[in-house]
C-alpha positions as CSV (number, residue, x, y, z in Angstrom):
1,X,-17.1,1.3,5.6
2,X,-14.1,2.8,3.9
3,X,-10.8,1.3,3.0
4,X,-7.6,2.1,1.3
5,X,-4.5,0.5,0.3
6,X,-1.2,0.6,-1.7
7,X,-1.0,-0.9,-4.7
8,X,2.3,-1.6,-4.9
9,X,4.6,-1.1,-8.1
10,X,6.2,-4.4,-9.3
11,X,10.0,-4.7,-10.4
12,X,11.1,-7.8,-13.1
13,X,14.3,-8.2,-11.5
14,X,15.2,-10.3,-14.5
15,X,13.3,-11.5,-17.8
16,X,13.6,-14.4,-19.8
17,X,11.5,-14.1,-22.8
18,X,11.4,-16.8,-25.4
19,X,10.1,-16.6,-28.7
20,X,6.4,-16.4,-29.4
21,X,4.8,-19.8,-29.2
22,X,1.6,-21.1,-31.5
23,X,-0.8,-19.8,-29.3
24,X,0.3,-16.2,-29.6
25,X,2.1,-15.7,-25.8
26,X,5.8,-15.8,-25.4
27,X,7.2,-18.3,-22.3
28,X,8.9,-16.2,-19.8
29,X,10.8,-16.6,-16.6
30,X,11.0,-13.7,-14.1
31,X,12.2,-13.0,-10.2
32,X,9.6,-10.2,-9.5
33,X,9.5,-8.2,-6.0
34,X,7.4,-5.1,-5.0
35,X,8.4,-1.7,-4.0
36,X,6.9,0.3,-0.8
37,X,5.6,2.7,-3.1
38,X,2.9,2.8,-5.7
39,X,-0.8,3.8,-6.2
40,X,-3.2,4.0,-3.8
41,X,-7.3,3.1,-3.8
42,X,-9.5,4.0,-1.6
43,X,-13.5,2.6,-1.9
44,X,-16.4,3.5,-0.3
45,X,-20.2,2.4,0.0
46,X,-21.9,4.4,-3.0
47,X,-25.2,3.7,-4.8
48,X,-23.4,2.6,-8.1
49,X,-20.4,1.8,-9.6
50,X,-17.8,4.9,-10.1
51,X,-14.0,5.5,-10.8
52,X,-12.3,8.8,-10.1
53,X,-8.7,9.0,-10.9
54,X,-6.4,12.1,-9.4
55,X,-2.6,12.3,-9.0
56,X,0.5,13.2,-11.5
57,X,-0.7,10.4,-14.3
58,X,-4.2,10.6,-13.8
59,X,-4.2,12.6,-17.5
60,X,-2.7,9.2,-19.2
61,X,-5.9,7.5,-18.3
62,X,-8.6,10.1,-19.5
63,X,-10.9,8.9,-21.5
64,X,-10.6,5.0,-21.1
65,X,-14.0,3.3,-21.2
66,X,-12.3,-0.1,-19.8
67,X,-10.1,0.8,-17.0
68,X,-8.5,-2.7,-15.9
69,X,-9.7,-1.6,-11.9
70,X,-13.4,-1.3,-13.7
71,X,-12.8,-4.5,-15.2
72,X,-11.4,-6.2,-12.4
73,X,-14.4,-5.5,-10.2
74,X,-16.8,-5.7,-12.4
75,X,-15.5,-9.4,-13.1
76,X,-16.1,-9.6,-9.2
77,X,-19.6,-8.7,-9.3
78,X,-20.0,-11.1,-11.8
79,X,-18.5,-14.1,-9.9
80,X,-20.5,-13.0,-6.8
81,X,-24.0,-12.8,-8.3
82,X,-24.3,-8.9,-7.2
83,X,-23.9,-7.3,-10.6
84,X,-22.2,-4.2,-10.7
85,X,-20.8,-3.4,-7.0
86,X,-22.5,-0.1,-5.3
87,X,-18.5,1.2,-4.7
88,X,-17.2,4.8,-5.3
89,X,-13.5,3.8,-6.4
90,X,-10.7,6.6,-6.4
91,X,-7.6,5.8,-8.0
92,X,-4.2,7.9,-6.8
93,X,-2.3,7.4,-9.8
94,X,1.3,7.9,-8.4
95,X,3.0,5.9,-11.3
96,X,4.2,6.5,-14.7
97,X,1.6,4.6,-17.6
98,X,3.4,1.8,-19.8
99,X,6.4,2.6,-17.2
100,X,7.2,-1.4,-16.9
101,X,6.1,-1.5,-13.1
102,X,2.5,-3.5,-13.4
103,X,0.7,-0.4,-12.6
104,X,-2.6,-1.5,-14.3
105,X,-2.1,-4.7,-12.3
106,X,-1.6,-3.8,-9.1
107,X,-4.6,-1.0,-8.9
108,X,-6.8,-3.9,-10.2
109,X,-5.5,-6.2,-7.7
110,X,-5.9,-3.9,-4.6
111,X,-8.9,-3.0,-5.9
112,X,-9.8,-6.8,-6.0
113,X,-8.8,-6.7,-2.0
114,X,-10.8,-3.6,-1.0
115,X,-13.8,-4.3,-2.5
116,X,-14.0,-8.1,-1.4
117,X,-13.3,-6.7,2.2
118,X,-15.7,-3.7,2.1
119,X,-18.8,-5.6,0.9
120,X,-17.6,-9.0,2.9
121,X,-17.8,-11.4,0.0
122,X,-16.3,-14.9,0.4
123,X,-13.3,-15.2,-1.6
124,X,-10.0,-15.6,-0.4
125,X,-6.7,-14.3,-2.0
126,X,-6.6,-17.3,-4.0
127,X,-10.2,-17.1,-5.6
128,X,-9.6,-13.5,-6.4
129,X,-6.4,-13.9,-8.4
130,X,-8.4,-16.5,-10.8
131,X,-10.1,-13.7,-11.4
132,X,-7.1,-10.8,-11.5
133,X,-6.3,-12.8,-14.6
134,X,-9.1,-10.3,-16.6
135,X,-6.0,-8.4,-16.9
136,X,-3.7,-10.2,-18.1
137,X,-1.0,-12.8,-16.9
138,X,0.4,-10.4,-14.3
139,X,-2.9,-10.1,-12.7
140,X,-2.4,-12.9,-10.0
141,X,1.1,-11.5,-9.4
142,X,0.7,-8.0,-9.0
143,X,-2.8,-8.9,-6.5
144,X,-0.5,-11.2,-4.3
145,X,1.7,-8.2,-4.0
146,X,5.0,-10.7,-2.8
147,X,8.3,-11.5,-4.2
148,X,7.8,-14.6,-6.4
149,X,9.4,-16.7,-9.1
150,X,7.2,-16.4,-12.7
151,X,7.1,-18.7,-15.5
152,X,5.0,-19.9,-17.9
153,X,3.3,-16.7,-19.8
154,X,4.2,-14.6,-15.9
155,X,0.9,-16.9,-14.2
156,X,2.8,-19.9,-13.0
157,X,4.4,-18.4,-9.1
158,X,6.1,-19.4,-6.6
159,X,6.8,-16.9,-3.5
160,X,10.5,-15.9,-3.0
161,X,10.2,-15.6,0.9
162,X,14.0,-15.3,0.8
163,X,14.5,-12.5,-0.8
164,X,15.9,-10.0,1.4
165,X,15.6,-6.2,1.5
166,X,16.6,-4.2,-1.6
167,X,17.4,-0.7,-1.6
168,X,16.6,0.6,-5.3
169,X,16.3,3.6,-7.6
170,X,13.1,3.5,-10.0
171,X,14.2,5.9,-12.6
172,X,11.4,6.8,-15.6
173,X,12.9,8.8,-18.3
174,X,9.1,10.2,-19.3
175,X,8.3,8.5,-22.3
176,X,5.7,5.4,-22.8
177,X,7.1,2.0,-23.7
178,X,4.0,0.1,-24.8
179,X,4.1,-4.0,-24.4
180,X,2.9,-4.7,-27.8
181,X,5.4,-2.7,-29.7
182,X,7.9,-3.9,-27.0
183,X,7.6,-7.3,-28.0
184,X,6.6,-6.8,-31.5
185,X,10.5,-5.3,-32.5
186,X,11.6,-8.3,-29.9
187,X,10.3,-10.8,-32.1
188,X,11.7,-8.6,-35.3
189,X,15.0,-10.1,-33.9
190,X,17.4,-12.7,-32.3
191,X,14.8,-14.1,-29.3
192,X,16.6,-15.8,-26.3
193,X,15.2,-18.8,-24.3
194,X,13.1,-18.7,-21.1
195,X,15.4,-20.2,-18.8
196,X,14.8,-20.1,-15.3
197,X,18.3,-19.9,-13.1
198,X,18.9,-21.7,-10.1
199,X,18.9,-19.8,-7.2
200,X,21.9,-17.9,-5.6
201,X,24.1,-20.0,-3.5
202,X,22.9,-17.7,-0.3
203,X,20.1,-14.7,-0.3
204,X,22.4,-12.4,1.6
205,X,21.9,-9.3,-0.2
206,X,25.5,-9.3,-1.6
207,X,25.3,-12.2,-3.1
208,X,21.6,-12.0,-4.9
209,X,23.1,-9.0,-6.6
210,X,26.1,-10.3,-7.6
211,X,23.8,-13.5,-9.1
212,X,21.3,-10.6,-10.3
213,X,24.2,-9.0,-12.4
214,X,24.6,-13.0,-14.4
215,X,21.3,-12.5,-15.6
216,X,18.6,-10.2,-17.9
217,X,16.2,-8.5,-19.0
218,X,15.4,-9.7,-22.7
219,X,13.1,-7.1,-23.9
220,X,15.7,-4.1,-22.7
221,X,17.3,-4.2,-26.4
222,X,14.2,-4.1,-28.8
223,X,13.1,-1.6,-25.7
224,X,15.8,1.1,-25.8
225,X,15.8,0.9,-29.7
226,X,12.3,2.1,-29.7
227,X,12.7,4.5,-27.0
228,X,16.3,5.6,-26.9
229,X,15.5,7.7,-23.7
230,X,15.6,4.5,-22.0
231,X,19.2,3.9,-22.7
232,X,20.0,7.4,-21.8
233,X,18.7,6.5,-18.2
234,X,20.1,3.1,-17.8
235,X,23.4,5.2,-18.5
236,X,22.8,8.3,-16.2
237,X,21.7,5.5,-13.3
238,X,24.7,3.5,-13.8
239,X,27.1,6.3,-13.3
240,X,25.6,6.8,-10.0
241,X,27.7,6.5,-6.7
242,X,26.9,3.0,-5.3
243,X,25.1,1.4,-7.6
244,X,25.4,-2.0,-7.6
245,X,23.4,-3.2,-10.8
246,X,21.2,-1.5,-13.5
247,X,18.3,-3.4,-15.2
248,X,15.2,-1.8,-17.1
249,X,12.2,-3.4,-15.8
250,X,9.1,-5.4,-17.4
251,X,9.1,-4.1,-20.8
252,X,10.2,-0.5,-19.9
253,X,10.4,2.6,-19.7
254,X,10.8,2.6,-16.1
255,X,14.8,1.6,-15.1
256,X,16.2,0.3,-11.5
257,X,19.5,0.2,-9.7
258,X,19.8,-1.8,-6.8
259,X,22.3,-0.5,-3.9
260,X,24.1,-1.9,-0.5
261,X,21.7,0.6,2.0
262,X,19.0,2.6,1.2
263,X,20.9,6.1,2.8
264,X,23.0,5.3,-0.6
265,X,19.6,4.9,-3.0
266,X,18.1,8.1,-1.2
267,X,21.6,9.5,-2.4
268,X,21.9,8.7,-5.7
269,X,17.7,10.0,-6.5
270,X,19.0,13.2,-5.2
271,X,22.1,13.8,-7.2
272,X,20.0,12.1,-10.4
273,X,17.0,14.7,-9.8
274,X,20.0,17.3,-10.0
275,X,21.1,16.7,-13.4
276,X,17.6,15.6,-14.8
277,X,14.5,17.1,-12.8
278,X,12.0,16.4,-15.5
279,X,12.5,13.0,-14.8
280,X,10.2,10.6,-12.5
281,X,12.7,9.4,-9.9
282,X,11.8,7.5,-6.6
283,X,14.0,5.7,-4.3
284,X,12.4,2.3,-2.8
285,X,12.7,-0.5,-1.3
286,X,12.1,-4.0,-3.1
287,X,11.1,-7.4,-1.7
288,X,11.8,-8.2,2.0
């Protein structure tokens, strides 16, 4: 039996980062939602484990002895008692690497979901994100795939049903912003606090981006000082007709607008592609 699915790139709304804590993570607090676009898996029945990884950014993961879908699933096998699962894995790699959008995360996740379903194992969503944590603390996130409120070091979630419909821009100026040296020149500085906000007075989508706009993303600073490209897009995106907010997402390089309707995000990628077609530029859809 063969199956496929998206894994979905995730958006950091907002990000709260407080300053590293003894045991090495930094406290966060996040509103995350997920695009309708990403990477796509597909697994089949094989007689041993394989990965094969095509698509524009395949190249940016050449070479890697511990790819986090190998991981993932081999972390499965483990749990199950099968050893290594018998699965040919292919890996559509759609999105830009150390682009801020969980990319690593979701493939594992929906690689998590695939191969649970092909081989019929018994573990449920919730079982499988204990073990989507092999990949750090966005694993559990990125393998529910749903809008959610994340605190703690990003594990600690609570779905965001509410969140309506958000037409977006994901604009990725085509250079890597790595975590570690992300947070490294973040701690170099002034560090802010991990508050978490209380929600918008309503979750029309007017008034979540008006509440949006009131709050941040903590790691854009140290972020666009390391990679000044980044700043260059955050300006180009919000000179765009329509756009209602500009963030950079995670810990970059990938940047988002949010708009009114998604006619105006479609738009805005085409007049952006205009003036910059060497850059990665998808309009989306987030949450919903």
């Amino acid at each position: 039996m063969r199956r496929a699915a998206l894994a979905p790139a995730k958006v950091n709304l907002f990000l709260h980062v407080g300053p590293v804590a003894a045991d090495g993570y930094h406290p966060l607090a996040s509103l995350v939602a997920f695009a309708d676009l990403g990477d796509r898996l597909t697994v089949t029945p094989a007689r041993r484990l394989s990965l094969a990884v095509t698509g524009p950014f395949a190249a940016g993961l050449a070479g890697q002895a511990d790819n986090l879908v190998l991981r993932a699933v081999r972390t499965l096998g483990h749990a199950a008692g099968t050893g290594d699962p018998p699965l040919s894995i292919m890996l559509d790699k759609q999105l830009p690497i150390a682009a801020g959008l969980g990319g690593g995360s979701a493939d594992a996740g929906a690689a998590l979901k695939l191969v649970r379903d092909v081989l019929d194992l018994p573990f449920d969503d919730a079982a499988l994100a204990g073990i989507a944590r092999v990949v750090g603390a966005d694993g559990p996130m990125c393998l529910h795939a749903r809008s959610a409120w994340a605190t703690g070091h990003g594990e600690r979630l609570a779905f965001a049903p509410d969140l309506p419909p958000l037409p977006a821009l994901l604009v990725n100026p085509g250079v890597p912003s790595p975590t570690v040296a992300v947070y490294g020149a973040y701690d170099a500085g002034p560090t802010a606090m991990a508050d978490n906000p209380a929600p918008p007075l309503d979750w029309s989508r007017a008034t979540v981006i008006d509440w949006l706009a009131s709050q941040r993303n903590d790691l854009q600073p140290a972020a666009v000082a390391l990679q000044p490209a980044i700043g260059d897009a955050l300006t180009a995106v919000a000179h765009l007709p329509g756009a209602r907010l500009t963030r950079m997402s995670g810990s970059g390089a990938t940047v988002f607008a949010l708009f009114e309707t998604r006619d105006a995000a479609d738009a805005a990628g085409r007049e952006l592609l205009l003036r910059h077609p060497d850059w990665w530029v998808r309009a989306t859809t987030l949450g919903g």
